[in-house]
C-alpha positions in Angstrom: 0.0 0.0 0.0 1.6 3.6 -0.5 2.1 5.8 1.9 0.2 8.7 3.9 1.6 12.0 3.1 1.8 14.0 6.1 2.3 17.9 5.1 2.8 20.6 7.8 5.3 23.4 8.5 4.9 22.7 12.0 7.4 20.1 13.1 5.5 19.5 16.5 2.5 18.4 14.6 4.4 15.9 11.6 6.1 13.9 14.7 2.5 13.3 16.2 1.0 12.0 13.2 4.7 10.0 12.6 4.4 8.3 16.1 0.6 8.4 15.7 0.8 6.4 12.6 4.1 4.5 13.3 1.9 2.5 15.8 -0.5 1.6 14.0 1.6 0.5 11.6 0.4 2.7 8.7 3.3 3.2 6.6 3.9 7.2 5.7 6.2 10.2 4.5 6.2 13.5 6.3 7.3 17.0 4.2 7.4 20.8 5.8 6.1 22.2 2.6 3.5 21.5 0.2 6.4 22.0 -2.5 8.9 19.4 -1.3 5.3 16.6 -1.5 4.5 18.3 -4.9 8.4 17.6 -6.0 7.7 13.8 -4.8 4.0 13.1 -6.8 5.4 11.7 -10.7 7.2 8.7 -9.0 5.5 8.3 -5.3 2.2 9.2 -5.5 0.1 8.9 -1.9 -2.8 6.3 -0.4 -4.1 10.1 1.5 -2.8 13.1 2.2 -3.3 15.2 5.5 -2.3 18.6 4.6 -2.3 21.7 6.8 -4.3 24.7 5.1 -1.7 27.7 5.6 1.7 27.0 5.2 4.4 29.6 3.5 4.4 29.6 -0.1 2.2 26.5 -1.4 -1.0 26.3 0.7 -2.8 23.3 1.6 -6.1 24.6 -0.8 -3.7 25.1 -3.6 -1.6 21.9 -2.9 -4.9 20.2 -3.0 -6.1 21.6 -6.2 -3.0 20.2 -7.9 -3.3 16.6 -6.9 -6.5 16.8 -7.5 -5.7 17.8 -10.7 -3.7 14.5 -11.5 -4.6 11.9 -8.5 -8.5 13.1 -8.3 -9.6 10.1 -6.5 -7.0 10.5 -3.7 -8.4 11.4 0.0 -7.3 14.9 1.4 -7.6 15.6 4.9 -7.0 19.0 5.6 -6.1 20.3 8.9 -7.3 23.8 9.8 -7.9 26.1 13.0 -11.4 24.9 14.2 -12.6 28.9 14.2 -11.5 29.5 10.5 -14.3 29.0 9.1 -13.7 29.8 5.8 -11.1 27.6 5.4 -13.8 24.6 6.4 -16.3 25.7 3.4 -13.0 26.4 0.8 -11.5 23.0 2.2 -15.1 21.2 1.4 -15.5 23.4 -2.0 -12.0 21.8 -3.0 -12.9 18.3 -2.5 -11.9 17.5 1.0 -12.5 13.9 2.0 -13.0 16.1 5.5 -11.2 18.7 7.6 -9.4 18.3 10.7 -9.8 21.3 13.4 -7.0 22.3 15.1 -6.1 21.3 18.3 -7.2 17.8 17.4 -7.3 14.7 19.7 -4.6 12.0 18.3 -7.3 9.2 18.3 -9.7 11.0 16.2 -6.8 12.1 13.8 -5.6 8.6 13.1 -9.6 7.2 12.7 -9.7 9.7 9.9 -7.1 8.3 8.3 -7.9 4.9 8.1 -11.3 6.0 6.6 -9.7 7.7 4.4 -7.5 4.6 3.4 -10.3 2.7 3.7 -12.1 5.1 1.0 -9.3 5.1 -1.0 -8.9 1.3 -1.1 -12.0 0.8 -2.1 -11.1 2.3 -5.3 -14.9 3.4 -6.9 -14.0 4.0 -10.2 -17.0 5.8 -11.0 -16.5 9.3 -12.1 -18.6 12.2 -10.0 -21.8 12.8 -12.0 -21.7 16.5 -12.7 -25.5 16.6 -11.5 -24.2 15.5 -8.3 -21.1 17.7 -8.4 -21.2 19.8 -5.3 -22.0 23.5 -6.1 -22.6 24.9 -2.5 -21.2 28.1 -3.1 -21.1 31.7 -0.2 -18.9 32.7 2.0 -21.4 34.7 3.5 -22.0 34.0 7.7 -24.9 32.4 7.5 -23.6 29.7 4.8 -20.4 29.0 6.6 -22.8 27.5 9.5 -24.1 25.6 6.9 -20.8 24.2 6.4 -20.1 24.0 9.9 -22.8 21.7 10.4 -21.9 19.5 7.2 -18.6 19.2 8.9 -19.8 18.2 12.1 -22.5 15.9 10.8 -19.3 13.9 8.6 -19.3 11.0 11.1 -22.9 10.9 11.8 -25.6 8.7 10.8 -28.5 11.1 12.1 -31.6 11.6 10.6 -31.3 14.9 9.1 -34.2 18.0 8.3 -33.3 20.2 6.1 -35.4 23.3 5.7 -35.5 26.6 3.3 -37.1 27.9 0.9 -37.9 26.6 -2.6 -34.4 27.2 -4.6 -32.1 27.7 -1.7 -29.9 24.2 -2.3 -31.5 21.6 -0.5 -30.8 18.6 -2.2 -27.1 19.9 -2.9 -26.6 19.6 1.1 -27.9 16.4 1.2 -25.4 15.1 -1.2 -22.9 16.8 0.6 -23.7 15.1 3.6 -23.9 12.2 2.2 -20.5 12.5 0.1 -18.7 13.7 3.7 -20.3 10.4 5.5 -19.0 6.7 5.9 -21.8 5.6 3.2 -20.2 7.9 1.0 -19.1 4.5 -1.3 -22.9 3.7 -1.2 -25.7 4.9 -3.2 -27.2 8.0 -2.5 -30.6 7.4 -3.6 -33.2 11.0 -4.1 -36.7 11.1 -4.2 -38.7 14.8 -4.7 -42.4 12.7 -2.6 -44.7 16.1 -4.5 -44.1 15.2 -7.7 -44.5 11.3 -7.6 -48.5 10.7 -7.4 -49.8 9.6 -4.7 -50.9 6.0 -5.9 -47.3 5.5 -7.4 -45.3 6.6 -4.1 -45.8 4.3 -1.9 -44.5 1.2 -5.0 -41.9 4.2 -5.8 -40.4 4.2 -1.6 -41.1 0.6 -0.9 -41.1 -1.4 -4.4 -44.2 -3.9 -5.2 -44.1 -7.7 -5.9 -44.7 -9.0 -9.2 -49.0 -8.9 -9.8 -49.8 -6.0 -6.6 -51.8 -4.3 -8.8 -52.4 -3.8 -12.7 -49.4 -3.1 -14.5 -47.0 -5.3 -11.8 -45.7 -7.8 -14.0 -42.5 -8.2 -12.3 -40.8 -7.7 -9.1 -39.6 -4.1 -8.3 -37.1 -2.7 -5.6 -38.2 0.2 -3.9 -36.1 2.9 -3.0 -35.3 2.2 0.7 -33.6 -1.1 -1.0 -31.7 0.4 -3.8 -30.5 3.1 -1.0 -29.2 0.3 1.2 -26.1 1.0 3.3 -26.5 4.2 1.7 -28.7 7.5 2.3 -32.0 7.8 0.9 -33.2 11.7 0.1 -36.9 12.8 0.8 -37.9 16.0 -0.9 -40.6 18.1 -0.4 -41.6 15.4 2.9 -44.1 17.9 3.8 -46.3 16.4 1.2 -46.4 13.2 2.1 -50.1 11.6 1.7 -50.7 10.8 5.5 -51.3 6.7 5.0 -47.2 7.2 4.0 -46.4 9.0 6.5 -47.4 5.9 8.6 -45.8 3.5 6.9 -42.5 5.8 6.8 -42.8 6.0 10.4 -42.6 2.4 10.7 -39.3 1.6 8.9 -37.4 5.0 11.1 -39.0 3.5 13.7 -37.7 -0.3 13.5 -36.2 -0.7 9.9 -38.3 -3.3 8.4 -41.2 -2.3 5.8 -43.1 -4.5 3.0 -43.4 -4.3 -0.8 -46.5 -3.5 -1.9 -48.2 -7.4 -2.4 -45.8 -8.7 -0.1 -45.8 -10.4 3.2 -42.4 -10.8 3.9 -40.9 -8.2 5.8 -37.7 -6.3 4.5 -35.0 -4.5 6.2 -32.8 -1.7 4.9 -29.8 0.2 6.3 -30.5 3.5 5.3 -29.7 6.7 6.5 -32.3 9.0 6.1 -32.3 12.8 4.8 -35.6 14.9 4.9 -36.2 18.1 3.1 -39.4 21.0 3.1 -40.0 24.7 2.9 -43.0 24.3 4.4 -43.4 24.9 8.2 -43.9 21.3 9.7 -44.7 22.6 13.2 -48.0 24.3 11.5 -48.7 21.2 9.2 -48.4 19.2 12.5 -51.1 21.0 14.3 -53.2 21.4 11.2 -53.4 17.8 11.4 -51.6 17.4 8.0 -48.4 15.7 9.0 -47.8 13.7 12.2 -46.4 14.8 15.5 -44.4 11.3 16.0 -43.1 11.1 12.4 -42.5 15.0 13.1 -40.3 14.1 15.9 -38.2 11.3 14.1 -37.2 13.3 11.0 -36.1 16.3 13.3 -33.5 14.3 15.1 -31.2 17.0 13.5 -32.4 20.3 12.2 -30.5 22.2 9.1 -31.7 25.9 8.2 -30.7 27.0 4.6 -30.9 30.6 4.5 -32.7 32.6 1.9 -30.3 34.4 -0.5 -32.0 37.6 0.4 -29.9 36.8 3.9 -27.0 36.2 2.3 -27.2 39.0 -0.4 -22.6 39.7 -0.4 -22.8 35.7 -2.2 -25.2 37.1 -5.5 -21.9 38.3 -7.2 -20.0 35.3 -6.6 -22.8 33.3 -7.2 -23.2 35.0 -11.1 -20.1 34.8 -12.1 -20.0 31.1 -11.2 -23.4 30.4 -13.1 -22.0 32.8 -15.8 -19.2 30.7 -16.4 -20.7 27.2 -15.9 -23.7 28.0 -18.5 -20.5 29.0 -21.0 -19.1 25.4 -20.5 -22.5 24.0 -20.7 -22.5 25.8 -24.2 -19.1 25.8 -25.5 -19.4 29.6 -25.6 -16.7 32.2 -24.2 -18.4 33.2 -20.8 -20.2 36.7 -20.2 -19.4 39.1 -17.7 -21.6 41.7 -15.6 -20.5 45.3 -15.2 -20.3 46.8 -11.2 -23.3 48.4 -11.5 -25.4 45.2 -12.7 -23.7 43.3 -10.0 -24.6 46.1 -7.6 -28.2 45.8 -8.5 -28.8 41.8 -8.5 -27.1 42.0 -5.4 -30.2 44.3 -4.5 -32.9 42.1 -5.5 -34.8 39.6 -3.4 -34.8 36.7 -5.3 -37.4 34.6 -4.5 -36.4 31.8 -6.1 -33.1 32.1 -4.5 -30.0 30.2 -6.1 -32.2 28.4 -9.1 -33.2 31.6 -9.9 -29.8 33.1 -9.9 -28.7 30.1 -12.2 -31.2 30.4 -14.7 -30.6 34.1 -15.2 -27.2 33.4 -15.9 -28.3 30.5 -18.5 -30.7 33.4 -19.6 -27.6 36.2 -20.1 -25.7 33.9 -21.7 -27.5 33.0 -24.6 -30.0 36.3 -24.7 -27.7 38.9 -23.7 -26.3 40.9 -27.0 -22.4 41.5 -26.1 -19.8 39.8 -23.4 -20.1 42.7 -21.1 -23.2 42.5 -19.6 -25.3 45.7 -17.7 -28.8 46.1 -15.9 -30.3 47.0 -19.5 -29.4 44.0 -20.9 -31.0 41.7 -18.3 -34.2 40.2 -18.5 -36.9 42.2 -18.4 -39.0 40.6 -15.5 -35.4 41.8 -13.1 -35.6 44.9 -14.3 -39.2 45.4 -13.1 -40.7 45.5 -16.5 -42.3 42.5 -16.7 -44.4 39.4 -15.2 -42.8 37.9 -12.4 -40.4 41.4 -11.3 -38.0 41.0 -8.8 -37.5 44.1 -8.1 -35.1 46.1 -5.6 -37.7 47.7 -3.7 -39.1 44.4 -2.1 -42.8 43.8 -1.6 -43.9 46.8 -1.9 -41.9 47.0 -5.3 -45.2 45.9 -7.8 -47.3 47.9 -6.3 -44.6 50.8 -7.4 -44.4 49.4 -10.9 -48.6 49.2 -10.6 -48.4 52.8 -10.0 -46.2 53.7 -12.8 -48.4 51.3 -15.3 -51.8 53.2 -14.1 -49.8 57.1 -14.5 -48.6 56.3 -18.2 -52.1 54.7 -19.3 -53.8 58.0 -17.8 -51.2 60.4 -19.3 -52.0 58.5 -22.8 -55.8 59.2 -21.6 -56.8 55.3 -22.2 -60.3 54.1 -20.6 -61.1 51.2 -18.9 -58.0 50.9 -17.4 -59.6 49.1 -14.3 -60.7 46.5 -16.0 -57.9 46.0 -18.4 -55.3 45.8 -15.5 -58.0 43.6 -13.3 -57.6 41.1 -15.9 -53.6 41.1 -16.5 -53.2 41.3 -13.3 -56.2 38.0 -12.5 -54.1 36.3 -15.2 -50.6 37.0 -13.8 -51.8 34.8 -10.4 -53.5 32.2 -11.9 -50.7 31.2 -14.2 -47.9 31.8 -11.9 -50.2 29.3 -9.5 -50.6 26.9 -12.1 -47.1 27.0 -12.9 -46.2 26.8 -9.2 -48.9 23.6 -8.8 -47.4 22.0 -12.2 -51.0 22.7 -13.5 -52.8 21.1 -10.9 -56.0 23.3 -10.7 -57.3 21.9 -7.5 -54.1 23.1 -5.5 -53.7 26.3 -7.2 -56.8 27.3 -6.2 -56.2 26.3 -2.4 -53.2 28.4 -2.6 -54.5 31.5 -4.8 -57.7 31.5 -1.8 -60.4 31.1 -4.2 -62.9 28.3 -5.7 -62.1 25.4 -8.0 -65.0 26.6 -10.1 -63.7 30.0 -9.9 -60.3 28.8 -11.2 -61.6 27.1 -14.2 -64.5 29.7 -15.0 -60.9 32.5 -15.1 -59.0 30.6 -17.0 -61.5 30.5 -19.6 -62.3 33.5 -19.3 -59.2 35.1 -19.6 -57.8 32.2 -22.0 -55.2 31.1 -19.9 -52.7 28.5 -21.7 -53.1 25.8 -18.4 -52.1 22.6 -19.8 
């Protein structure tokens, strides 16, 4: 086996790890700079590497960067002072296998290596999906708890609830935790429960023998089975029809469950990640989720902030998209002028980071030059269309409402009431459809008004809903 590569200008800390590891009989090489180990990687390449983060010349995240560059499948442990938080998020943005805060316990230290060499020995071939790449991107306070709690939930196999609004990066945590965990070699199996219909989800969690109902005609595994040893990810859990709800209570609460048609019980080893923006304590005492299954999924609780609370990340967060949409389309990648940073960094976003990331997909391809300003983003941002997201917050439609009803009287039009009553009738009813995935019943509950009233607008106003 080759060695572990231990890199740190401080020689108190290379002879822990070398009588650390010299007991247990690992075999490794020790280097005071990141250069002499770079000097070393053609002929001797490592099993892991635990690398201090700031070191004279070199630094750990650009020593890192480099092997990953040519050994991307090798473990990097990096060591960092426990407070320095943004080392921990640029250490995990890097590729970390994890991050080791200083002053560390020996014990702990050594553990961490062996799952590294354990991880590295196990030598999964399989390339990183870029769907599953891990794009967590801010530097911004509240993100770098975020990644704080990733790095304290590495070791864990908790039962995790992630909540935050629609957009904010849910399932990207979850594959985080799941990629910083020991299941990280398993599959990590993700399921969005809204969009599956109801009479499908339960075959879709749980799998169905071969004849349960029309259409079986063979066996099928579930998810909690294909996830097994790994970490199955429930989406949108706030959803979940209430006869699932039972039956996912029963495998958290003693791991066995049933396909549907069978009568053999099952049992899975899976660690389980929830995620809603909805407010479970108020579904729970609507009566629309349950307290006990409530209580199991929140064994750990992780808040994703909005980006309007983490507004100093929108520029970092556009040039990123910006250049990743230019890969995507072989193109040479755009770039936003000061002053149109300045004012998307003064929007609200209510879509948060997807939003973000399909403007840039927008600027790219729509935009007319490479230098991008606010006239040449899309028109909605500016305030000048459907769906603004403007800079002056809630209030900010009924501003632009204002500055409609102002021009139509200066051009002395009539019936303005009615004309904007009916834009502005359409404007809900297809951004709740859209919202709903054209499901009239639920758009309706949400917009406040009647089914009938729904379907009687949308005719009315001849509302594209399919």
């Amino acid at each position: 086996m080759k060695p572990v590569w231990i890199i740190d200008d401080d020689r108190s800390i290379r002879w822990v790890f070398e009588k650390a590891l010299g007991r247990e009989g690992i075999d490794f090489r020790a280097f005071g700079t990141a250069q002499e180990a770079l000097a070393q990687l053609p002929g001797e390449p490592p099993q892991v590497v635990v690398s201090d983060i700031r070191m004279p010349g070199i630094s750990g995240l650009e020593f890192m960067q480099s092997l990953k560059e040519r050994l991307p499948e090798t473990p990097v442990i990096i060591m960092t002072a426990y407070s320095d938080l943004e080392s921990a998020v640029a250490a995990f943005q890097g590729g970390a296998f994890e991050y080791l805060p200083k002053p560390f316990d020996v014990d702990h230290a050594v553990e961490l290596v062996r799952r590294a060499l354990d991880e590295s020995r196990r030598q999964v071939v399989k390339a990183d999906d870029p769907a599953e790449a891990t794009e967590i991107i801010g530097q911004a306070p509240a993100m770098q708890e975020v990644f704080r709690a990733i790095g304290r939930l590495a070791q864990s196999h908790a039962t995790v609830l992630i909540t935050g609004e629609s957009g904010t990066g849910k399932e990207l945590v979850a594959r985080a935790l799941h990629r910083h965990s020991p299941r990280a070699s398993r599959e990590f199996i993700a399921i969005n429960t809204a969009a599956i219909p109801k009479d499908l989800l339960e075959s879709e969690l749980f799998g169905h023998e071969r004849g349960a109902f029309t259409g079986a005609q063979a066996m099928r595994r579930g998810r909690f089975e294909q996830a097994d040893g790994g970490t199955l990810f429930l989406d949108e859990i706030g959803d979940m029809p209430p006869d699932l709800q039972t039956r996912l209570l029963r495998v958290l609460s003693d791991g066995q469950f049933y396909r549907v048609g069978g009568h053999t019980p099952l049992t899975a080893n899976v660690r389980v990640i929830a995620a809603t923006h909805q407010d479970l304590e108020s579904r729970v005492k609507q009566g629309l989720f349950r307290e006990d299954l409530y209580h199991r999924l929140n064994v750990i609780r992780l808040r994703l902030p909005s980006l309007r609370e983490r507004r100093d990340d929108i520029p970092t967060l556009a040039r990123h998209f910006l250049a990743r949409s230019a890969r995507e389309l072989g193109v040479e990648a755009k770039r936003l002028t000061d002053g149109a940073l300045q004012f998307l960094s003064a929007q609200d976003f209510p879509g948060n980071v997807r939003q973000i990331e399909n403007l840039c997909h927008w600027v790219t391809v729509m935009a007319p030059g490479q230098v991008v300003d606010v006239p040449d983003l899309p028109p909605e941002i500016r305030g000048e269309g459907p769906g603004a997201a403007g800079a002056g917050g809630e209030g900010d439609w009924r501003g632009a409402l204002e500055r409609e009803v102002t021009a139509r009287l200066a051009r002395g039009e009539s019936g303005i009431a009615d004309a904007l009553t009916r834009d502005f009738e359409s404007a809900l009813i297809e951004r709740a459809l859209a919202h709903t995935g054209g499901r009239r019943i639920e758009a309706a509950t949400l917009l406040g008004i009647g089914r009938n009233t729904l379907t009687r607008k949308v005719q009315e106003l001849k509302i594209d809903a399919k």
